[in-house]
VOPAGU-2260 file (C-alpha; in pm, 1 decimal, decimal comma):
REM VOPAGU-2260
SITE   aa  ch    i         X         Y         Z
SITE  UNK   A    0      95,4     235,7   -4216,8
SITE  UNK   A    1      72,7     -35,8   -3966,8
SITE  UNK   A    2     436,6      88,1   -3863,6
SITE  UNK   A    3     321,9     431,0   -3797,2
SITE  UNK   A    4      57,3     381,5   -3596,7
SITE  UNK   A    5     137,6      61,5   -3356,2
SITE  UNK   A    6     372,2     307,7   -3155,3
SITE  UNK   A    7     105,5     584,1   -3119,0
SITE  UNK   A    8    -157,4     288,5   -2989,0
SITE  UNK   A    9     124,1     183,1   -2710,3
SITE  UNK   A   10     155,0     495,6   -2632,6
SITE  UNK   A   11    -214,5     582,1   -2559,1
SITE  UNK   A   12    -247,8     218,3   -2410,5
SITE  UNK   A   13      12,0     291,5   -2195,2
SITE  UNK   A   14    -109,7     640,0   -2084,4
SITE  UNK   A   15    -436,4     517,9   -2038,5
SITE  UNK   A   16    -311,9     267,8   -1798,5
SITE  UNK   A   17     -53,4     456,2   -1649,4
SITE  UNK   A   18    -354,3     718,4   -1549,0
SITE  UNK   A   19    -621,0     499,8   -1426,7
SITE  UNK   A   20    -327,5     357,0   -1208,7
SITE  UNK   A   21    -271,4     727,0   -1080,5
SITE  UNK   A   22    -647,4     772,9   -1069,0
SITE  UNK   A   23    -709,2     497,3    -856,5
SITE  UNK   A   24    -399,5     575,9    -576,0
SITE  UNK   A   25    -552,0     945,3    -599,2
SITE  UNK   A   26    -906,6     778,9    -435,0
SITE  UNK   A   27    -715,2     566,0    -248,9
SITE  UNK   A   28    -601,9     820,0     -90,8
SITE  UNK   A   29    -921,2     989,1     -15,6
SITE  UNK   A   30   -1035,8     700,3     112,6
SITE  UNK   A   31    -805,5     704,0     359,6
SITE  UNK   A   32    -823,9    1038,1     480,1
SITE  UNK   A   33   -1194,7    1016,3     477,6
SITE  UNK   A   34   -1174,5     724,2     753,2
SITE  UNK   A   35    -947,0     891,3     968,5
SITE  UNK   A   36   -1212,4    1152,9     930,3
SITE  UNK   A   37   -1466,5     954,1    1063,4
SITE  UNK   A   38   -1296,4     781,1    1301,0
SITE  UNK   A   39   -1239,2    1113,5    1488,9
SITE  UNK   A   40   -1620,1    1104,8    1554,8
SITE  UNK   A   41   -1720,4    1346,0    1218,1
SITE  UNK   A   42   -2016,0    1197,8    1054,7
SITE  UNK   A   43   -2017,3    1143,4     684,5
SITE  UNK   A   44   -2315,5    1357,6     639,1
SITE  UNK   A   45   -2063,2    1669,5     726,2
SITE  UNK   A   46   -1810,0    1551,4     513,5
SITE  UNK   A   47   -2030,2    1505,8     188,4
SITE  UNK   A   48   -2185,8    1859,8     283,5
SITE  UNK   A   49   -1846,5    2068,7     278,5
SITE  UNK   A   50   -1712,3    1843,0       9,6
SITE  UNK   A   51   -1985,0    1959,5    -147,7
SITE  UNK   A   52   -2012,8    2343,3    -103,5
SITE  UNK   A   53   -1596,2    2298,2    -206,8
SITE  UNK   A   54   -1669,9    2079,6    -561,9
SITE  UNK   A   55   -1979,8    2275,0    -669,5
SITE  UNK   A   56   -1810,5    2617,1    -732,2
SITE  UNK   A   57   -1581,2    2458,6    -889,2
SITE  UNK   A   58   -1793,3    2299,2   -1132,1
SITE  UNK   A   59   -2031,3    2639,9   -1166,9
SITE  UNK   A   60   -1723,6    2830,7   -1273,1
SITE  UNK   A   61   -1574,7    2541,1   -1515,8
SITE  UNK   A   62   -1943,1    2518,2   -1661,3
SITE  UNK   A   63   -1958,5    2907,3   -1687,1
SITE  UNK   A   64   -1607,0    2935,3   -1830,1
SITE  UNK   A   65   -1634,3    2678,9   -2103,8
SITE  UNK   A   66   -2024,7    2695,7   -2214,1
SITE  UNK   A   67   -2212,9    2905,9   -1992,2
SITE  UNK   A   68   -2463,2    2845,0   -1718,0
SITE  UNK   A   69   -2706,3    2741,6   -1965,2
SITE  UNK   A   70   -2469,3    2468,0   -2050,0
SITE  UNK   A   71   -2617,1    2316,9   -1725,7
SITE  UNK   A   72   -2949,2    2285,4   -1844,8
SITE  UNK   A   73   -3116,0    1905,9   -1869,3
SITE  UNK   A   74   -3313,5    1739,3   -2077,4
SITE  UNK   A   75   -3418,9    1485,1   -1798,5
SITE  UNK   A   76   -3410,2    1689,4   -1498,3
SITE  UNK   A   77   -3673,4    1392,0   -1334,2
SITE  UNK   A   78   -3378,7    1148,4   -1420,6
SITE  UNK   A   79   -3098,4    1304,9   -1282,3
SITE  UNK   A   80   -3253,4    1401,9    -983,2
SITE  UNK   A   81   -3333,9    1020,1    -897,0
SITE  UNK   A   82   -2926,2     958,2    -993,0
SITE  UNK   A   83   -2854,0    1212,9    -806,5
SITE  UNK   A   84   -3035,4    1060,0    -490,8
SITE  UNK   A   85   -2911,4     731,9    -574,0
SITE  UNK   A   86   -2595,6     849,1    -594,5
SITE  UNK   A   87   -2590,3    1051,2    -235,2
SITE  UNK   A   88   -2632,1     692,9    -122,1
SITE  UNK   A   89   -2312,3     559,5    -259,3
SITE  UNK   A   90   -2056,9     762,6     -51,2
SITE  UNK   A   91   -2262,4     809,7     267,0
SITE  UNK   A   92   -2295,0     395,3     366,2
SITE  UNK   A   93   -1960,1     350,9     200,3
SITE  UNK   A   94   -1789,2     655,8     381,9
SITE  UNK   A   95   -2031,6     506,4     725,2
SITE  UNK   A   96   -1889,4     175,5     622,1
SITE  UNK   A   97   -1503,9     287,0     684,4
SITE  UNK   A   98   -1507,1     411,9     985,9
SITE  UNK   A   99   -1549,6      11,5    1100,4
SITE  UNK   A  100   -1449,0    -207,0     839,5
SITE  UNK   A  101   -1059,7    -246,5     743,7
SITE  UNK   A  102    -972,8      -2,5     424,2
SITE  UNK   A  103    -883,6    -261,6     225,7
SITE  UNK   A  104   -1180,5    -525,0     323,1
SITE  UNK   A  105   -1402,0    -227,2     198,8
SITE  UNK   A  106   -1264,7    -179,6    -144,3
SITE  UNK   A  107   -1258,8    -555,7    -194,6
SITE  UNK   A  108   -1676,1    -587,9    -152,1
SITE  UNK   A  109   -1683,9    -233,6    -393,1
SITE  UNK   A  110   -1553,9    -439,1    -627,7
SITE  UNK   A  111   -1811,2    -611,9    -678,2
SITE  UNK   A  112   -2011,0    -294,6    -851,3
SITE  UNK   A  113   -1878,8    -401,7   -1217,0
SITE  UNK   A  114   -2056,8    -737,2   -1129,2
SITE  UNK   A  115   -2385,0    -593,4   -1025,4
SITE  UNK   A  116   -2373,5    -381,8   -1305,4
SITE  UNK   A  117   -2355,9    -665,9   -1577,9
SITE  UNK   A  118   -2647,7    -855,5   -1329,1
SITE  UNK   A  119   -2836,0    -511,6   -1416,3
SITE  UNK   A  120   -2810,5    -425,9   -1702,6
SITE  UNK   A  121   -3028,7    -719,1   -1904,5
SITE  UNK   A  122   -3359,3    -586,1   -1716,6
SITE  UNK   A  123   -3252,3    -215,9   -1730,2
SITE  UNK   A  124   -3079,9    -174,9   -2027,0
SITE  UNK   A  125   -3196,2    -448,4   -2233,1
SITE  UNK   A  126   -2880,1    -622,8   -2299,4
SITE  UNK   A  127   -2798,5    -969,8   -2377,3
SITE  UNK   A  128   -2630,5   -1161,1   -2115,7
SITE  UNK   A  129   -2474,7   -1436,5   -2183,3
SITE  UNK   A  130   -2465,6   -1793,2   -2006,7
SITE  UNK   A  131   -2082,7   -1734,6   -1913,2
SITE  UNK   A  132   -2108,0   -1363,2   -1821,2
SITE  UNK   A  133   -2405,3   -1526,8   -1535,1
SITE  UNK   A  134   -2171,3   -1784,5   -1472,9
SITE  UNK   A  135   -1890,1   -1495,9   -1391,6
SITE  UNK   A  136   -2161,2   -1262,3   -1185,0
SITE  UNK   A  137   -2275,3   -1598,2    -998,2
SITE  UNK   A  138   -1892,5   -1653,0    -934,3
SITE  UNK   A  139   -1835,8   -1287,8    -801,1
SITE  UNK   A  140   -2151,5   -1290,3    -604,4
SITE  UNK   A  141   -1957,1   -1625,7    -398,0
SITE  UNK   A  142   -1635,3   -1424,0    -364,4
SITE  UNK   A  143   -1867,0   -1133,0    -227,2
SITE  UNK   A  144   -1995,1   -1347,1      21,2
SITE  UNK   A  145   -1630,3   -1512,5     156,9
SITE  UNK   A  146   -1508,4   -1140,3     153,9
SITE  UNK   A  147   -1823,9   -1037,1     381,7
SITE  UNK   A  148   -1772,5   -1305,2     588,6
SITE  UNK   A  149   -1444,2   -1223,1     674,0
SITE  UNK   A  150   -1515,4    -843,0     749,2
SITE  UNK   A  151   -1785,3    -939,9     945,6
SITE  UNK   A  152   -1537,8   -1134,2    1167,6
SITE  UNK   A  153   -1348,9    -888,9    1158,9
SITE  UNK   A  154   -1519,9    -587,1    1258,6
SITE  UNK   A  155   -1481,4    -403,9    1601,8
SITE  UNK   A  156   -1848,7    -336,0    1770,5
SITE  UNK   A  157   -1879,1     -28,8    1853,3
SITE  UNK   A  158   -1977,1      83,0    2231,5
SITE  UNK   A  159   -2252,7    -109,7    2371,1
SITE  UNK   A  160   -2330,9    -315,5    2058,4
SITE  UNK   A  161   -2379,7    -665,7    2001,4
SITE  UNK   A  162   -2070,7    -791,8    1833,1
SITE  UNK   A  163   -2277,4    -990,8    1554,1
SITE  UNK   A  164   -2566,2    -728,1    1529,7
SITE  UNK   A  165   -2262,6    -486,2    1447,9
SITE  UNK   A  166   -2059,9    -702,7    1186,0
SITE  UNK   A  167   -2410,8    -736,3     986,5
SITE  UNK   A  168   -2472,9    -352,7    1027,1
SITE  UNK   A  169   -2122,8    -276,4     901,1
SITE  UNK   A  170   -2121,4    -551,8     559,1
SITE  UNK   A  171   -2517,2    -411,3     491,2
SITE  UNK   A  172   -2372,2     -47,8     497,3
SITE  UNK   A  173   -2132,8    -168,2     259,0
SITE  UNK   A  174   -2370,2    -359,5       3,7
SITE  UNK   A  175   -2577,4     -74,5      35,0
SITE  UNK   A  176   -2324,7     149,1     -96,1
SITE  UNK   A  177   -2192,3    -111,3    -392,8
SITE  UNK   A  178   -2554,0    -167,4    -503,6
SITE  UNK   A  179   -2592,1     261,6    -524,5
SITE  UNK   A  180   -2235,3     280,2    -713,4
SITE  UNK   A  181   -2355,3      14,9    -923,2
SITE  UNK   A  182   -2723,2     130,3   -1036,5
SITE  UNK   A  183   -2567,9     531,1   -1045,9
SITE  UNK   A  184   -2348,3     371,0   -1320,0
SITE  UNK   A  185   -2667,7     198,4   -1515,3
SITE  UNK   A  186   -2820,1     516,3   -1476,8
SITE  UNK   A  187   -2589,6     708,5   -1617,5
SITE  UNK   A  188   -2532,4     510,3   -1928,2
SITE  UNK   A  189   -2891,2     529,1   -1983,9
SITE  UNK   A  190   -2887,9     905,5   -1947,1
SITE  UNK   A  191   -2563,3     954,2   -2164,1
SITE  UNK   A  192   -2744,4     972,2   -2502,2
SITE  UNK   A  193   -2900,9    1277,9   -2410,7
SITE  UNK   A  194   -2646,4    1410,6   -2126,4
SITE  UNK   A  195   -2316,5    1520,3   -2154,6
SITE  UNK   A  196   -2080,9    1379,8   -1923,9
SITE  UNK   A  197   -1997,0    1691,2   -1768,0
SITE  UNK   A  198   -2406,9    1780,6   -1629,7
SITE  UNK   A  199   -2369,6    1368,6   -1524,8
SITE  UNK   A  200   -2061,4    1497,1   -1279,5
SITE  UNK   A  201   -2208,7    1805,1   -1191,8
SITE  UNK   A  202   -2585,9    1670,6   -1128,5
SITE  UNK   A  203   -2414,4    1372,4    -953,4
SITE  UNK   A  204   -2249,1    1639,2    -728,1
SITE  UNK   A  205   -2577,2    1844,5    -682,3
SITE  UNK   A  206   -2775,6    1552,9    -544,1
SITE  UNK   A  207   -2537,9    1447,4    -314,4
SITE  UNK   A  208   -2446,6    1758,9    -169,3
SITE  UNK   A  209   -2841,2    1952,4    -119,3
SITE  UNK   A  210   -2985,4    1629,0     112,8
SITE  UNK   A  211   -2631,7    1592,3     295,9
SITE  UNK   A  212   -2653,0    2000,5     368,6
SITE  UNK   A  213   -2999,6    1938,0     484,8
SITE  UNK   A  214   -2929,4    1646,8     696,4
SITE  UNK   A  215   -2560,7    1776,8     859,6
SITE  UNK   A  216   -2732,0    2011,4    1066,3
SITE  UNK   A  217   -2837,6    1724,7    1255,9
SITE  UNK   A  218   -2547,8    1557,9    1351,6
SITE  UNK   A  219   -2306,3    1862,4    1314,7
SITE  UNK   A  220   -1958,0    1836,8    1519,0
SITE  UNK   A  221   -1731,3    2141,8    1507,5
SITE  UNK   A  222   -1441,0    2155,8    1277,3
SITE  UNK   A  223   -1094,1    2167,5    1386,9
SITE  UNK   A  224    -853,9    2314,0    1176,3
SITE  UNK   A  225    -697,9    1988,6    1105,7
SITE  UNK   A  226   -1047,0    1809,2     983,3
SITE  UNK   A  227   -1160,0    2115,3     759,6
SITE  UNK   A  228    -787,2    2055,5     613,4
SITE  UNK   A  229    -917,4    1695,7     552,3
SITE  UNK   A  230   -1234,5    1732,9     402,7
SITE  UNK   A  231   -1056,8    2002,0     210,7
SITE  UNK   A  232    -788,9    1759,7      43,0
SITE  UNK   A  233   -1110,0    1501,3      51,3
SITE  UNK   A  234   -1291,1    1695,7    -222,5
SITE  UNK   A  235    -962,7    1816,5    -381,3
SITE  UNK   A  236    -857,3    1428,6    -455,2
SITE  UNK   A  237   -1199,4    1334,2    -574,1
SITE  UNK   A  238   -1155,4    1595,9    -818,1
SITE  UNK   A  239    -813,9    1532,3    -950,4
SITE  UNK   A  240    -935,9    1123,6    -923,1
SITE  UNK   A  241   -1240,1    1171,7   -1171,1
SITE  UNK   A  242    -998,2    1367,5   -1400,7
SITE  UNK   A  243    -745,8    1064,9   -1432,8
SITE  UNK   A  244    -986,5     842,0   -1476,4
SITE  UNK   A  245   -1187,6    1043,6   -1710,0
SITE  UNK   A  246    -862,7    1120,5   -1910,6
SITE  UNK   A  247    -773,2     734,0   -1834,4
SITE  UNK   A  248   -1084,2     589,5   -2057,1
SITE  UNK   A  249   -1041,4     862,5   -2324,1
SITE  UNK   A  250    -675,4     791,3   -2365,3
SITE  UNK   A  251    -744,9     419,9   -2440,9
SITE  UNK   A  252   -1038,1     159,7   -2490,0
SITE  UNK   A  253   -1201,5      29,6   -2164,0
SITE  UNK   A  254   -1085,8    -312,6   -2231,0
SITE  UNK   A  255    -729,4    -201,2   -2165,0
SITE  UNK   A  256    -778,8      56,2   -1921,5
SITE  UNK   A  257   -1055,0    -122,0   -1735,6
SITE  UNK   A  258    -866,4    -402,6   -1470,5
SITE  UNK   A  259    -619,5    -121,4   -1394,9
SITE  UNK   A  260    -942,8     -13,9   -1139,3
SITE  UNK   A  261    -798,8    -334,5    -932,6
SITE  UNK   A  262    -460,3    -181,1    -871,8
SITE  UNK   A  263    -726,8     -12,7    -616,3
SITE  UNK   A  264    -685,8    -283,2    -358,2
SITE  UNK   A  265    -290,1    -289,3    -358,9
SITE  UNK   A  266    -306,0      75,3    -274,8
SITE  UNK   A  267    -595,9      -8,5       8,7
SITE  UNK   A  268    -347,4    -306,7     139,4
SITE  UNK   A  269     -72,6     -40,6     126,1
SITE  UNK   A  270    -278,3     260,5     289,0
SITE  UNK   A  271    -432,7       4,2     560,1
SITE  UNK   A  272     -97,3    -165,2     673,8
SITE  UNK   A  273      75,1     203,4     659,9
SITE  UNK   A  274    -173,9     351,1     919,8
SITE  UNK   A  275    -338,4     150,2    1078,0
SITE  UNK   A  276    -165,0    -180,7    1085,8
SITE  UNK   A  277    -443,6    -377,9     916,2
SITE  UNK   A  278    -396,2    -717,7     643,3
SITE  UNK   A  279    -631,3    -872,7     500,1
SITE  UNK   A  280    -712,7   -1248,8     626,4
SITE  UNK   A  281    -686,5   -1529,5     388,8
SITE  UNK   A  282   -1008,4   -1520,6     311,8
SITE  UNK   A  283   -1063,9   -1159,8     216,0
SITE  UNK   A  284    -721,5   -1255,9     -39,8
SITE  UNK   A  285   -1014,0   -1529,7    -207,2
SITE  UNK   A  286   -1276,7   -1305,3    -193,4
SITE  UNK   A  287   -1086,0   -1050,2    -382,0
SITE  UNK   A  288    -916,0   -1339,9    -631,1
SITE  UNK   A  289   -1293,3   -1413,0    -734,9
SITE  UNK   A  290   -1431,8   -1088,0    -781,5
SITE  UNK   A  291   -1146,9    -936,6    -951,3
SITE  UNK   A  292   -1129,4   -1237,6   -1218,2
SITE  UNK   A  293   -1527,3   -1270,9   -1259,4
SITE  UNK   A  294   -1461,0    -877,2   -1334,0
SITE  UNK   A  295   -1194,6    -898,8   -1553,3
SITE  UNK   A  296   -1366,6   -1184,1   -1768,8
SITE  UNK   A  297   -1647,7    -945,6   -1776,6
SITE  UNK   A  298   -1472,7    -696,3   -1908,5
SITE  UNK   A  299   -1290,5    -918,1   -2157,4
SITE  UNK   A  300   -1638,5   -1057,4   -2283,1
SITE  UNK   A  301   -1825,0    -734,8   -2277,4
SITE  UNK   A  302   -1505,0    -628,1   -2501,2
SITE  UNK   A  303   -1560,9    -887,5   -2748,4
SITE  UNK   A  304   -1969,8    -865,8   -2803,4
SITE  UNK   A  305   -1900,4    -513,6   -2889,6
SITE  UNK   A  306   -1650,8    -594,4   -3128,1
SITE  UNK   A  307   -1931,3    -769,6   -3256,9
């Protein structure tokens, strides 16, 4: 019996990994394109807007084809709504973020949204943390901090700006954006005994794109042909990324699919050097060491005390 079945968990293991891997050089990619975006002067409200108005049809007609419109309906519409504010937050500073921080110097601080995570989830969810799982967040907080320093250095001022008023700007937009990711994850395991995971997508969606509509108008730049092409593929990759890494944690248990999220930063290294010429300094390299191990011992521990 043991025979049969230790192929078929390889197998899954090794899909599982295999699409998280895919999964994460699909965002990468968006990523990417979403900086050039704003780098050509297009403000991130307008990008989440028409992302938006491209993803939500989508999702109407997947909900309307599978379980109808009523399929939509929530049992915490109070909830999501707050997630789905919370959530508009994550993208806009982190999409704000790239246009002056290195690609790769950006993805290293997101890293550290696992971390905050296990930090919140003892007052949110109620969960025991233990004294090594503090001594890992306290760990990944410190490689936080090198990595900010570092992209702080680092970062170009923008017209007319103080050079260390604009490095604080750029690291704040970027905690801002790590703490959202993280507490729109709390939020939606909290929500996920009563939500499927589909309305957690689509409400996610919903409250990112109705105050980013609202807002655009305000800062709206005309589309070229080219950028509408961009924000097009934009949404279409943050599509097709969700799916892999949807299909990544069904395929196999989180504790082996899980630190294939890192492979993240060798695509960011890749996609940075590629286009625009950009390595990380030495100390971005420790920042990253830090708060990818304090993550994967996480992980590992978190793995074990639900064994338990």
């Amino acid at each position: 019996m043991v025979e049969s079945t230790a192929p078929v968990r390889q197998d899954r293991a090794l899909r599982g990994a295999l699409l998280m891997m895919a999964g994460m050089a699909v965002m990468t990619v968006m990523d990417t394109i979403a900086k050039l975006v704003v780098e050509a002067d297009y403000h991130p409200l307008q990008i989440l807007a028409i992302r938006g108005w491209l993803v939500l049809p989508i999702l109407v007609f997947w909900a309307h084809r599978t379980g109808g419109l009523a399929s939509l309906k929530t049992k915490r519409p109070k909830a999501m709504i707050a997630r789905g504010l919370v959530g508009f937050l994550a993208p806009l500073a982190f999409f704000s973020a790239l246009k002056f921080v290195p690609l790769a110097d950006a993805v290293v601080i997101f890293f550290a949204a696992p971390i905050m995570m296990t930090a919140l989830s003892m007052p949110v969810l109620k969960e025991r943390v233990g004294p090594q799982r503090w001594a890992a967040v306290l760990l990944g907080f410190i490689g936080v901090a090198i990595a900010m320093q570092a992209t702080g250095e680092g970062a170009a001022p923008a017209e007319g700006q103080a050079e260390d008023g604009f490095a604080a700007f750029a690291v704040m937009l970027l905690l801002i954006g790590t703490t959202a990711y993280a507490v729109l994850s709390v939020m939606g395991r909290l929500l996920s005994d009563t939500e499927s995971t589909f309305k957690l997508v689509f409400y996610f969606n919903l409250g990112v794109t109705l105050p980013s509509t609202a807002l655009a108008p305000l800062v709206w730049t005309p589309l070229t042909q080219e950028v509408f092409v961009g924000i097009a593929l934009i949404a279409v990759f943050a599509l097709v990324g969700h799916l892999l890494m949807t299909g990544a944690f069904t395929a196999a248990p989180v504790s082996v699919v899980a630190p294939f999220e890192y492979t993240a930063l060798i695509w960011a290294v890749l996609a940075g050097y590629l286009v625009w010429g950009d390595a990380p300094t030495p100390q971005v390299w420790l920042g990253a060491m830090l708060i990818v191990g304090c993550g994967l011992f996480i992980t590992y521990r978190e793995t074990r005390r639900r064994r338990r």
